[in-house]
C-alpha positions as CSV (number, residue, x, y, z in Angstrom):
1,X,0.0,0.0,0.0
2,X,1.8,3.3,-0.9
3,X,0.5,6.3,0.7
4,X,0.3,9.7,-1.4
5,X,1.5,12.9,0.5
6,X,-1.2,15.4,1.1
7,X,0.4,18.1,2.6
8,X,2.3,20.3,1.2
9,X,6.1,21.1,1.9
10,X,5.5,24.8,3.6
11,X,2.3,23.0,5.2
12,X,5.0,20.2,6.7
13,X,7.6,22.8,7.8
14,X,4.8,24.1,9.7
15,X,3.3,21.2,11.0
16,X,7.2,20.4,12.4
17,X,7.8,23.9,14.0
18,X,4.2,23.7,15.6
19,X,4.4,20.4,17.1
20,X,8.4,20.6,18.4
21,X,7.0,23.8,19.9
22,X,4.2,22.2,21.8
23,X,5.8,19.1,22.4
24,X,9.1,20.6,23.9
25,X,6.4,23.1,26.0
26,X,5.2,19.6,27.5
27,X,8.1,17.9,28.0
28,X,8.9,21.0,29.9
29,X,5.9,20.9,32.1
30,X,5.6,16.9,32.5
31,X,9.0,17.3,34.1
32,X,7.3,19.3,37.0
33,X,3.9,18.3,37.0
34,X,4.4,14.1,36.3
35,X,0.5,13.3,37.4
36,X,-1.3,15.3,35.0
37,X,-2.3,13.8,32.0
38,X,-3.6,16.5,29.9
39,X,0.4,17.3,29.2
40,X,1.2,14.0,28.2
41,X,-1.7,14.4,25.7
42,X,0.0,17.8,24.5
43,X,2.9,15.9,24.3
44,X,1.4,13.2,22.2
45,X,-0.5,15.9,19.7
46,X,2.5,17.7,19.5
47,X,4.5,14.6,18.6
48,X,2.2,13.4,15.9
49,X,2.3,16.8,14.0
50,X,6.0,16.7,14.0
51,X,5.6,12.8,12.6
52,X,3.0,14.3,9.8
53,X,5.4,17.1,9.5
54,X,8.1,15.2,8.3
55,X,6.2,12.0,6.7
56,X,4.2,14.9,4.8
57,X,0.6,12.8,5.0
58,X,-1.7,13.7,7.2
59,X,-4.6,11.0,8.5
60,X,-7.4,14.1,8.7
61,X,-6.9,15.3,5.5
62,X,-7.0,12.8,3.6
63,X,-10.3,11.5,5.4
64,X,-11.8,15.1,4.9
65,X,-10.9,14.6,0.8
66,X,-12.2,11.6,1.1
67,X,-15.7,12.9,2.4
68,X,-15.8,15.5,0.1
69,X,-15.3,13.0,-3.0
70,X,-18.0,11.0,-1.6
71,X,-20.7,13.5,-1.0
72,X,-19.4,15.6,-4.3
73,X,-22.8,13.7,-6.1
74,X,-25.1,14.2,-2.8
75,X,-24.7,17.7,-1.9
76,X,-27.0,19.2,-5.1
77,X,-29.3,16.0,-3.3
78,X,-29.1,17.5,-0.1
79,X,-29.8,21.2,-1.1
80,X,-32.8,20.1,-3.2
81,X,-34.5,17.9,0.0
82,X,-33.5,20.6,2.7
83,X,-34.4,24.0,1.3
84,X,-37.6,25.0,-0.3
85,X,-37.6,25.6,-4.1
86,X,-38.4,28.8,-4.6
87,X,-39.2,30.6,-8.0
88,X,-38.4,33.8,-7.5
C-alpha cells in the first residue's frame, strides 16, 4: 500500500515547527507536573504533527478529501431535500 502525501512542503515545515513547539512546552511541564495527563496528551498531539510534519501525510486530511469525494454527487441531493424551491 503506498501512501500519497497530502500536505504540502511549507504545510510540513509548519506542521514540524508547531508540534516541536508544543511538544518541547510539554516535556517541559511533565518534568514538574508528572501526574497530569492532559500534558502527556499535549505531548502526544505535538509529537504526531511533527511525525505528519516530516512524513508529509496527514490521517485528517485525507479522510476530509475523502468525504468531500464522496458527497461531491449528494450535496445538489441535499440542497434540493432541505431547502424549499423557490421561483423567485
Amino acid at each position: 500500500m503506498k501512501v500519497k502525501t497530502n500536505v504540502g512542503m511549507v504545510n510540513g515545515l509548519v506542521r514540524i515547527t508547531a508540534g516541536l513547539a508544543v511538544l518541547s512546552w510539554a516535556t517541559a511541564k511533565l518534568s514538574r507536573h508528572e501526574d497530569e495527563g492532559c500534558y502527556l496528551l499535549a505531548a502526544v498531539l505535538g509529537a504526531m504533527k511533527v511525525g505528519e510534519g516530516i512524513v508529509r501525510y496527514c490521517p485528517l486530511t485525507d479522510l476530509m478529501d475523502g468525504m468531500k469525494e464522496n458527497n461531491k454527487n449528494t450535496d445538489t441531493q441535499l440542497t434540493d431535500e432541505f431547502l424549499p424551491y423557490n421561483p423567485s
